[in-house]
C-alpha positions as CSV (number, residue, x, y, z in Angstrom):
1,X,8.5,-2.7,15.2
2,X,4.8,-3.6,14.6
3,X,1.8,-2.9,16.6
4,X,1.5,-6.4,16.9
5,X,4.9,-6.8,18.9
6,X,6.9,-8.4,16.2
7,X,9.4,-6.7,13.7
8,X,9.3,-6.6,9.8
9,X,5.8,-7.1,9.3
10,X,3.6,-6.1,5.8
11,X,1.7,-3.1,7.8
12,X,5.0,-1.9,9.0
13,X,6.1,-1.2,5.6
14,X,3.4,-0.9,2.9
15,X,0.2,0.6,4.8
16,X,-1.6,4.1,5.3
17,X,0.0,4.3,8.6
18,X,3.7,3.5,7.2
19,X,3.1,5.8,4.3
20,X,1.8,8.6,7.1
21,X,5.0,7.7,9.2
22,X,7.6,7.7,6.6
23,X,6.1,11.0,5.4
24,X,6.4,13.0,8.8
25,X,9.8,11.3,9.6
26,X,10.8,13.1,6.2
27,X,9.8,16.3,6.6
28,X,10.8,16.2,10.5
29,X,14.0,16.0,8.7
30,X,13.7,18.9,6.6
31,X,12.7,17.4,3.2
32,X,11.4,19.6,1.0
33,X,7.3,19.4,0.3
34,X,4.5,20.4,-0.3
35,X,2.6,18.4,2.5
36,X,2.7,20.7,5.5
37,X,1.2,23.6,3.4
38,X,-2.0,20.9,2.5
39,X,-2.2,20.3,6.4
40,X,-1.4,24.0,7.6
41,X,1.9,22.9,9.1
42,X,-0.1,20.6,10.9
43,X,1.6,17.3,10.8
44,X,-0.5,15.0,12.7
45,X,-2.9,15.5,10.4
46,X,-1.3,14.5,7.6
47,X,-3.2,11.3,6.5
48,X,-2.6,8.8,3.3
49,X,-4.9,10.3,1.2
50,X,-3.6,14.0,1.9
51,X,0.1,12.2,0.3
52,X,-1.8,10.6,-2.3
53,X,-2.9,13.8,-3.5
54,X,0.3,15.7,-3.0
55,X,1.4,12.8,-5.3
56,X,-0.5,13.5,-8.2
57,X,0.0,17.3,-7.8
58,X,3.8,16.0,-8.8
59,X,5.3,16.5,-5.1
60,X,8.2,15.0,-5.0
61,X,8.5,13.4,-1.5
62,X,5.0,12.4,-1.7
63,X,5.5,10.2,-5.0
64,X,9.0,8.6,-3.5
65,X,6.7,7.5,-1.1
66,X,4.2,6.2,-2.8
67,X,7.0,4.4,-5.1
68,X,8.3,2.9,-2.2
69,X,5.2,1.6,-0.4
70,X,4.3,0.2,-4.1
71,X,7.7,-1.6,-4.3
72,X,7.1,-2.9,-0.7
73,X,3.8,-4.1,-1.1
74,X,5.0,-5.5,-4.4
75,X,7.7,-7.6,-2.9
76,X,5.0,-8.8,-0.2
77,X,3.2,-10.0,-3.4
78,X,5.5,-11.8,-5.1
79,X,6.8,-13.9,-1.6
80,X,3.2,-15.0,-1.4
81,X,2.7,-15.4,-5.3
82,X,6.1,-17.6,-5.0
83,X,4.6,-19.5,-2.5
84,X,0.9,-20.3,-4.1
85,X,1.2,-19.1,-7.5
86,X,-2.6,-17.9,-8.0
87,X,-3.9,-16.7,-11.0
88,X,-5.3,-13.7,-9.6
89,X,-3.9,-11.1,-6.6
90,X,-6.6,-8.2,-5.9
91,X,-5.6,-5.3,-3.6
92,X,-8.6,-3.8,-1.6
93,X,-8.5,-2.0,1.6
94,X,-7.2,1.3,2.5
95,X,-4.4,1.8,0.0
96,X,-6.9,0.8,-3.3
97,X,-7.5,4.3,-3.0
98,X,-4.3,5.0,-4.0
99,X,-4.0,2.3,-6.7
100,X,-3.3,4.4,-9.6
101,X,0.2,5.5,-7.4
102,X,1.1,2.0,-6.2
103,X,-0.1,-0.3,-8.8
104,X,2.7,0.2,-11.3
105,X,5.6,-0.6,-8.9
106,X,3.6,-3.0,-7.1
107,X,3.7,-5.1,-10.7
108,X,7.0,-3.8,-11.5
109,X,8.4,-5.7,-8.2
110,X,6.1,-8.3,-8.2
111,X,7.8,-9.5,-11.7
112,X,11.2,-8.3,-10.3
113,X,10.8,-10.6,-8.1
114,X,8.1,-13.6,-8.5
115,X,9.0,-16.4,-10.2
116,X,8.1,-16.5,-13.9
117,X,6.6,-19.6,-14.5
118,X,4.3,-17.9,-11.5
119,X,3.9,-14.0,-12.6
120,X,3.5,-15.1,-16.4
121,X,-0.1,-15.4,-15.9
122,X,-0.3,-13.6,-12.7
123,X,-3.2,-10.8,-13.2
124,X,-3.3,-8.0,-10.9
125,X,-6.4,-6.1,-9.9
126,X,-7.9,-3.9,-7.6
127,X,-11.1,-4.2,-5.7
128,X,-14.3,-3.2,-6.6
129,X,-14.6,-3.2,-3.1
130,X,-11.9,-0.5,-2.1
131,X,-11.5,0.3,1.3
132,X,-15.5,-1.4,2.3
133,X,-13.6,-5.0,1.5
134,X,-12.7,-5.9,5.1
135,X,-16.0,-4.7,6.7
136,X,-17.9,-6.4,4.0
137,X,-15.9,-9.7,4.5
138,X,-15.6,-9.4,8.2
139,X,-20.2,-9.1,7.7
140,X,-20.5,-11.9,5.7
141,X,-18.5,-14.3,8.1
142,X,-21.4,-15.3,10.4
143,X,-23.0,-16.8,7.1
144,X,-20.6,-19.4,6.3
145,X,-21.3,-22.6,8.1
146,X,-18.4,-24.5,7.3
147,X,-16.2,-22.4,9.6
């Protein structure tokens, strides 16, 4: 279930806050990790960045999950690519901060899955922008007239 109400949405599945949720429903289970140690067994603090970094310290746990939110976001990807086929998909936001986790199985499913008349010449890229891009968007709105 999303925040918004409905069921099976993007954020649900491939977002900080399904990445924080996925980690603490693990380790409420007893999976082995180094996570709790990084938040001094404090588990609402655990945060995407605090499994980022557990990720590239080689914890287990931590890098299934970062595999898995890259595959998810990934398939997200290639459903829209199959549906517009752009040239260019850039990932900004929260998770860019994370894009040298989730970029290579984002790619990976994105070509499992896209089309290949569509993902051929698909280039994908992360912002420049990181985690500012919404806020800098969202700034710049009041300036377009056409809207």
């Amino acid at each position: 279930m999303c925040r918004c109400g409905n069921r099976g949405c993007l954020e649900t599945l491939a977002s900080g806050r399904a990445i924080v949720e996925r980690t603490v429903e693990c380790l409420q289970k007893g999976v082995n990790s180094s996570i709790p140690d990084a938040v001094d067994g404090h588990l609402e603090k655990i945060t995407p960045e605090v499994v980022a970094e557990a990720a590239r310290k080689g914890d287990k746990l931590a890098n299934n999950i970062m595999n898995e939110t890259g595959e998810r976001l990934g398939i997200g990807i290639a459903n829209l690519v199959n549906l517009f086929n752009p040239e260019l998909v850039v990932i900004g936001g929260g998770l860019s901060g994370a894009s040298d986790l989730l970029m290579n199985p984002v790619r990976q499913a994105v070509k499992a899955r896209g089309l290949q008349i569509a993902t051929d010449v698909l280039r994908s890229e992360v912002s420049e922008l990181g985690q500012k891009a919404g806020v800098l968007g969202g700034s710049h709105a009041d300036d377009r007239q056409d809207l």
